[in-house]
One Martini backbone bead per residue (centre of mass of N, CA, C, O) as a GRO file, in nm:
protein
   77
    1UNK     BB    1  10.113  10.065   9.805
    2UNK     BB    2   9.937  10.152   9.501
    3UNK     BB    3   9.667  10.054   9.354
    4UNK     BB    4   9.586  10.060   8.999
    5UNK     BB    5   9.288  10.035   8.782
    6UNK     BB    6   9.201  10.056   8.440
    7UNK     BB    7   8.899  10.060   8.220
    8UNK     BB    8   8.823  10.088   7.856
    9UNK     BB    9   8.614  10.254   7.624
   10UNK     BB   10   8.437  10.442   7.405
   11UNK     BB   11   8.189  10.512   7.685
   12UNK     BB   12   8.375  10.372   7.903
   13UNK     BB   13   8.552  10.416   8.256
   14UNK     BB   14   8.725  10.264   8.458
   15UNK     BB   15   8.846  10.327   8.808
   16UNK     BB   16   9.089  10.191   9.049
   17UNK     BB   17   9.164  10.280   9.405
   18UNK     BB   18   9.332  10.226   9.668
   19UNK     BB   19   9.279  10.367  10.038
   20UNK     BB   20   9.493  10.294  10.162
   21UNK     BB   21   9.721  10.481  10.437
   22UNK     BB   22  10.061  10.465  10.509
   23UNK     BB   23  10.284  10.519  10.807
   24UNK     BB   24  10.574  10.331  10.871
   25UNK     BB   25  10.342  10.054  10.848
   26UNK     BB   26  10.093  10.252  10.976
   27UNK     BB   27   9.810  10.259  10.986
   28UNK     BB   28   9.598  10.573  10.914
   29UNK     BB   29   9.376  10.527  10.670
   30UNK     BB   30   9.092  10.310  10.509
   31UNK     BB   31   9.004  10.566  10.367
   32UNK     BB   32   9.112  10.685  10.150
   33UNK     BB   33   9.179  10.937   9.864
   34UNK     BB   34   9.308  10.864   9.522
   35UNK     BB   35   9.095  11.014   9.365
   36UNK     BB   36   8.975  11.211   9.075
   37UNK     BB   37   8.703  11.419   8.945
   38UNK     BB   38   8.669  11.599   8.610
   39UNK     BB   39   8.404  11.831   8.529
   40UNK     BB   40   8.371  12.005   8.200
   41UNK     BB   41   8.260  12.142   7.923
   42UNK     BB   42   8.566  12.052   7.800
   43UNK     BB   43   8.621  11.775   8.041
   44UNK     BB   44   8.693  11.445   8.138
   45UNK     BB   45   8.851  11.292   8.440
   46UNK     BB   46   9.076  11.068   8.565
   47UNK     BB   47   9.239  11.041   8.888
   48UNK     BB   48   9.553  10.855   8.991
   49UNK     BB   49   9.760  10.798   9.309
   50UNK     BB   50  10.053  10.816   9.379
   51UNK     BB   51  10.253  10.839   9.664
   52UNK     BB   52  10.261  11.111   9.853
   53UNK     BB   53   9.997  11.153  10.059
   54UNK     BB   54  10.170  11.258  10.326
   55UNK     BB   55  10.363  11.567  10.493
   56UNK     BB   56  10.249  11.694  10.772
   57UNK     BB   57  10.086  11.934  10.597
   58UNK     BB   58  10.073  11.766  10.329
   59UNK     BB   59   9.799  11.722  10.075
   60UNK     BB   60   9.751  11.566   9.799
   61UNK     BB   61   9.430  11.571   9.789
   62UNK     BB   62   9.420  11.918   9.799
   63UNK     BB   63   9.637  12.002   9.598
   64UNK     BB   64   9.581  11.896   9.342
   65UNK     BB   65   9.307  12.004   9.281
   66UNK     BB   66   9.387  12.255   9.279
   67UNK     BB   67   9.587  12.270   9.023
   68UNK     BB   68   9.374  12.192   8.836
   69UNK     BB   69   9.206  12.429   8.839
   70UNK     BB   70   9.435  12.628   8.817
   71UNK     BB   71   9.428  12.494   8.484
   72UNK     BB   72   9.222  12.622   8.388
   73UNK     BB   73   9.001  12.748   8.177
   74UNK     BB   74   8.740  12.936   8.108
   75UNK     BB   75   8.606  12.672   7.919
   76UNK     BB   76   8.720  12.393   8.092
   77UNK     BB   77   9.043  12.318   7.911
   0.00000   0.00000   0.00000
């Protein structure tokens, strides 16, 4: 299970997601990053995320982000 806790105001957001990654109860890495930051001149956002986070070959640390880029526009909207 990932917890997620995020909180703010008008000036300021903090997100906060933990790091530990299991597979069948299995601790695989103490560290893993499940949040995401991106500042573009149009946008800033912070997302963090829950469920599959390897399946194989598949790594939503790396996929999330290429799907995010590839969703902006060129003005970084």
């Amino acid at each position: 299970m990932t917890l997620i806790v995020a909180a703010g105001n008008a000036q300021y957001v903090v997100l906060v997601s933990d790091r530990r990654l299991t597979a069948n109860g299995i601790l695989r890495d103490d560290e893993a990053n499940k949040a995401i930051t991106l500042w573009t001149p149009g946008a800033r956002l912070g997302i963090a995320y829950t469920g599959l986070a390897e399946l194989g070959s598949f790594r939503t640390a790396e996929w999330l982000p290429a799907r995010l880029q590839s969703a902006l526009q060129p003005n970084g909207a």
